[in-house]
N, C-alpha and C positions, 0 to 999 in steps of 0.2 A: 694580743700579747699581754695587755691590763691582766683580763680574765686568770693567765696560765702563770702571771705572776704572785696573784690573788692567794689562787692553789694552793700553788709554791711555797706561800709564807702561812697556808693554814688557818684561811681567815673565814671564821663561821659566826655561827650567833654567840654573845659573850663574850668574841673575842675583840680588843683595842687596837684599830690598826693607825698605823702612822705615817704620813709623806712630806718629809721634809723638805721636798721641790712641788708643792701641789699645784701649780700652775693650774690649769683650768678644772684640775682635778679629775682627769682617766683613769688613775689610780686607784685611789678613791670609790670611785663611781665601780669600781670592779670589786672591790673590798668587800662594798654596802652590798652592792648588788650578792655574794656571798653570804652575807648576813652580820657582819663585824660592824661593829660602830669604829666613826671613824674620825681623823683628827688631822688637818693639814697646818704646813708650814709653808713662808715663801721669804727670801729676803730684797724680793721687789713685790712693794707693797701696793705697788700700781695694780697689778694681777690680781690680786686679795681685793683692793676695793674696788675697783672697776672694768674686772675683767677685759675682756679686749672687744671691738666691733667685729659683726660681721658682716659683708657688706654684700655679697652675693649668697649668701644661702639663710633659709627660714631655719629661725629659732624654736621649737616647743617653749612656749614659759607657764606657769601653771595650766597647761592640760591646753594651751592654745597657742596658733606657732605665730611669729611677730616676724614682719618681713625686716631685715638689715639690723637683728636686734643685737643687743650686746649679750655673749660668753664669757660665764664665769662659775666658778664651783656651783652655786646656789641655783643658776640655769641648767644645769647640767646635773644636778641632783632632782632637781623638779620636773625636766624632761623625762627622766625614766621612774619618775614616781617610788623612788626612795626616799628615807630619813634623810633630812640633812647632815652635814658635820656637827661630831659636839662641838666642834671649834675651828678656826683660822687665825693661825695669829706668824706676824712678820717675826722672821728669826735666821739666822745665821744656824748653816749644819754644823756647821766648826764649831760653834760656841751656845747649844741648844739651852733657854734658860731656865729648863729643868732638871738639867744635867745633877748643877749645885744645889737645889732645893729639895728635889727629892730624898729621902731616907732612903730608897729603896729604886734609887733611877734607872734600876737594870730590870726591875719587875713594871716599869711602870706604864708597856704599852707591849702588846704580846706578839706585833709584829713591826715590825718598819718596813715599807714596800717603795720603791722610788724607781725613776731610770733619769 
């Protein structure tokens, strides 16, 4: 579904995609995998810095799989051997804190993809 949503928002090389729920980042990971660089949000910052455990199933983490390791963006970009995010930072959707700073906050990410 990541993949068809990907599509959907037109996310290729050059293009900035955006997930302002990036939880372990599938989104994301469907984006890159596309070619878009890419940029998540989370407003629990537990997920952002310590993704979650996994207790029954092997992790890939650079190029080698860790038995009960921990899930998160940065694991999940390094398992399928993409760029990582330009970025991660904790934010609120309602109140995005580029909204106000941007000149131009309606050009300034060519897609937003979320579920």
């Amino acid at each position: 579904v990541a993949a068809l949503m990907a599509n959907m928002a037109q996310c290729r090389p050059g293009k900035l995609a955006f997930d302002p729920y990036v939880g372990t980042g599938s989104i994301l990971v469907a984006c890159s995998h596309a070619g878009a660089m890419t940029y998540g949000g989370d407003i629990d910052v537990r997920v952002i810095i310590w993704g979650k455990e996994k207790e029954c199933c092997d992790v890939k983490s650079h190029g080698e799989f860790v038995q009960n390791g921990k899930v998160d963006v940065w694991t999940n970009f390094d398992s399928y051997g993409l760029p990582r995010p330009l970025g991660l930072i904790r934010c609120d959707a309602s109140s995005l804190p580029f909204r106000r700073q941007a000149a131009c906050s309606e050009d300034l990410f060519d897609a937003v993809v979320c579920d």
